[in-house]
N, C-alpha and C positions, 0 to 999 in steps of 0.2 A: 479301816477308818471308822468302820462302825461301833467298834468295843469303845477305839480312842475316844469320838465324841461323846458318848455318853460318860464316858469317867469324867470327860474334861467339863461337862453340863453339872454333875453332880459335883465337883469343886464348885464349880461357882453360885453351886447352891449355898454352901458354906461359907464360900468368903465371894461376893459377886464384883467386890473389888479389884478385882485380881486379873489384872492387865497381861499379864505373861499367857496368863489360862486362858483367857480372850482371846491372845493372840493363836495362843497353838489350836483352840477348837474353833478360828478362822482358815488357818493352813487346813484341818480338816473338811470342812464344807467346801475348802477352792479345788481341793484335791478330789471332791466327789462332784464337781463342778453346780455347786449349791452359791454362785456368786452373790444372791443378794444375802444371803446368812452369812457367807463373810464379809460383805462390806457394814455389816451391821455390828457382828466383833469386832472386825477392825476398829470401826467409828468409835466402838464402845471403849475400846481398848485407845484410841486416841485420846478422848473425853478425859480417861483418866489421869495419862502420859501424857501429854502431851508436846515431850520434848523428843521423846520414841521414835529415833530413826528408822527402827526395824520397822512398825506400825504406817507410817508415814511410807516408805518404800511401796508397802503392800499396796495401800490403797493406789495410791499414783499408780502403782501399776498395774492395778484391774481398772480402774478409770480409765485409763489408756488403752487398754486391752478392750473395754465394752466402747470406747469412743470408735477406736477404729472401726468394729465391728458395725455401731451404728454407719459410719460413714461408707464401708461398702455397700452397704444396703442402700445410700443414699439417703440417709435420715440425716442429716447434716446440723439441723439446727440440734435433735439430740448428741451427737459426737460435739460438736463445739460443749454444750456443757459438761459433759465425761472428762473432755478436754482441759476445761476450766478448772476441777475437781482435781486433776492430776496436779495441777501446775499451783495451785493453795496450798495440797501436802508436800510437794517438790519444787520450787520457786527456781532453783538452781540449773535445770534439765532442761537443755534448747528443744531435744526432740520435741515435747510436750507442745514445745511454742510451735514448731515446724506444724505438727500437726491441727491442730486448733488454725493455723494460717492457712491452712491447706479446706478445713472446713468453713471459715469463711469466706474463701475466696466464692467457692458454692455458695457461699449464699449472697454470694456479687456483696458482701461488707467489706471491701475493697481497702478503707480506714484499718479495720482492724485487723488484716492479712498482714497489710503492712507494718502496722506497731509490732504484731509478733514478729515478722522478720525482725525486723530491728529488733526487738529484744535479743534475739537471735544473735547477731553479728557483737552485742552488748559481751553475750553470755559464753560464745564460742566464736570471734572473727575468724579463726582457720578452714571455719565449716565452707565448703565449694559446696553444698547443695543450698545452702543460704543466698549465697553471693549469685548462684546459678537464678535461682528465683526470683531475687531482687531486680537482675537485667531483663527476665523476665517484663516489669513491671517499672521500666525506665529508673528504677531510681538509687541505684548504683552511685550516680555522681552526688546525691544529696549525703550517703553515708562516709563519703571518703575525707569527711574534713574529720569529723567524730575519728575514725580511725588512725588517722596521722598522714603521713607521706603514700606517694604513690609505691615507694621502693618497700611498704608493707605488706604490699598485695603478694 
């Protein structure tokens, strides 16, 4: 990974434009576990694309990867913004929501646990760890008109 990055540094000497070269000498720094030099080509590589599925992937999911990470540690208010990070480049991804709901619940922000469920039930009603959580937290019967019939459950 060593030779790669430095060819791939030496393109974008040439052309620093160069969103794809961004990309791949990020895949190089995650692969030699250099996370913040990739979240930095990544970024840079969004900046440019910004329509970039591929690009957009990545990040959400080292944002996701260092959120959890923070939250085992018990660093909560960190993994909530990791969290927050994922779910900006990935809008579409419950898990993302599950988790951020999961690091606020730690930080007893009780409001915003539950908005992310709910986003949750929004983005994927089949999820049973959703609905599991939500009875968790009595409020089950508030999201069942949202969702239609009881015969959806």
């Amino acid at each position: 990974f060593v030779q790669a990055l430095a060819m791939y540094s030496m393109a974008l000497e040439h052309d620093p434009r160069a969103a794809a070269v961004r990309i791949n000498r990020g895949d190089c720094h995650r692969a030699m576990e250099e996370v913040g030099l990739a979240l930095e080509d990544y970024q840079a590589a969004l900046d440019m694309a910004p329509d970039n599925t591929e690009v957009r992937i990545r990040l959400a999911t080292l944002h996701d990867a260092r959120g959890l990470a923070h939250f085992d540690r018990g660093h909560h208010t960190e993994a909530a913004a990791e969290f927050t990070s994922a779910i900006r480049c990935l809008p579409q991804v419950p898990h993302y929501y599950m988790h951020r709901s999961a690091a606020s619940q730690a930080l007893r922000d009780l409001p915003s646990a539950l908005q992310d469920l709910r986003r949750v039930v929004e983005l994927d009603p089949s999820n049973e760890q959703v609905w599991a959580r939500l009875a968790g937290f009595g409020d089950v019967g508030a999201l069942l008109p949202r969702r239609g019939s009881l015969t959806d459950l």
